[in-house]
C-alpha positions as CSV (number, residue, x, y, z in Angstrom):
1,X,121.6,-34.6,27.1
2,X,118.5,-34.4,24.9
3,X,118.7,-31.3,22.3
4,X,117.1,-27.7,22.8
5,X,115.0,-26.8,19.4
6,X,116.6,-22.9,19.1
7,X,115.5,-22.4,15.8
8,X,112.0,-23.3,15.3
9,X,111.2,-22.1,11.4
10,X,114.0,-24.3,10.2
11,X,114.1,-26.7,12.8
12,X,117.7,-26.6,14.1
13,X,119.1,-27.8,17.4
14,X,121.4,-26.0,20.2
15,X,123.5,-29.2,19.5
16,X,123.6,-28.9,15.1
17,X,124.6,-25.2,16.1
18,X,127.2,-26.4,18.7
19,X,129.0,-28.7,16.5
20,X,129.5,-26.3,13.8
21,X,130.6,-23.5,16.2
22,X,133.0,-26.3,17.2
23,X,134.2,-26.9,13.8
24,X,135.3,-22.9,14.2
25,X,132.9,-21.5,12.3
26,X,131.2,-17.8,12.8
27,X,127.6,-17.2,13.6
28,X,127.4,-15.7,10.0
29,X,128.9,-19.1,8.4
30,X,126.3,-21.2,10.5
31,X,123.5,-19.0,9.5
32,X,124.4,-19.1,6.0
33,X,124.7,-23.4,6.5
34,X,121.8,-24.1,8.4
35,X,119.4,-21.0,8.2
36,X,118.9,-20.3,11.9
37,X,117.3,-17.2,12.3
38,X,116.7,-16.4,8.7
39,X,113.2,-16.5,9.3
40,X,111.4,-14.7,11.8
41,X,114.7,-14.0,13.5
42,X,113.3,-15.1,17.2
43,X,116.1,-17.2,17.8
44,X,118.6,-14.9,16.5
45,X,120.0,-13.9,20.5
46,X,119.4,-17.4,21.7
47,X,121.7,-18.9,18.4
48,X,124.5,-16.4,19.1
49,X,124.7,-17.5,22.5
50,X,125.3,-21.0,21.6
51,X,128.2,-20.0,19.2
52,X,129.8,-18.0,21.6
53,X,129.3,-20.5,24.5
54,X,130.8,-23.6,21.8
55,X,133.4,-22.1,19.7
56,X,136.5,-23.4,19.5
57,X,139.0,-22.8,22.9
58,X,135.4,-23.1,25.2
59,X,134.6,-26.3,26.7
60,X,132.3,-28.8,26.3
61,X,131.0,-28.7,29.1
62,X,129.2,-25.2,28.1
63,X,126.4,-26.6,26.5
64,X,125.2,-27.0,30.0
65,X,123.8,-24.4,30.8
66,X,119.9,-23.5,31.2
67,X,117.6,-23.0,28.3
68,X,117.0,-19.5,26.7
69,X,114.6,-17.8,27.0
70,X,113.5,-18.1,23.3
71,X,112.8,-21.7,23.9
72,X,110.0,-20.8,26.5
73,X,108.8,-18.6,24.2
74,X,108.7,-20.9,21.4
75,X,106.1,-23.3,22.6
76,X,103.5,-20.1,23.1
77,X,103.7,-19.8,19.5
């Protein structure tokens, strides 16, 4: 499965925030590691959604799921 770009100021993938939210880290300690939506904060919604659906106790499988809507939105930029 090819990666989703959620945070497009810094660059950062569904899948660099999924493997940190699987390592059992917070949205905050993410944030503060990779700098997803430190920027323009777009991709704030779209970044939480992808910690919540990958922290630890969910499933894999969760990362497929269809793309957020900041994604769309990120290519009419």
């Amino acid at each position: 499965m090819s990666a989703m770009i959620v945070c497009v100021c810094k660059r950062i993938s569904d899948h660099q925030i999924a493997r940190h939210a699987r390592a059992g880290m917070s949205f905050d300690d993410i944030q503060m590691e990779l700098g997803v939506a430190t920027q323009c904060g777009r991709c704030e919604d779209c970044a939480r959604g992808v910690v919540a659906q990958c922290s630890v106790g969910q499933p894999i499988a969760a990362l497929h799921r269809a793309p957020c809507a900041c994604a769309e939105g990120a290519s009419a930029r």
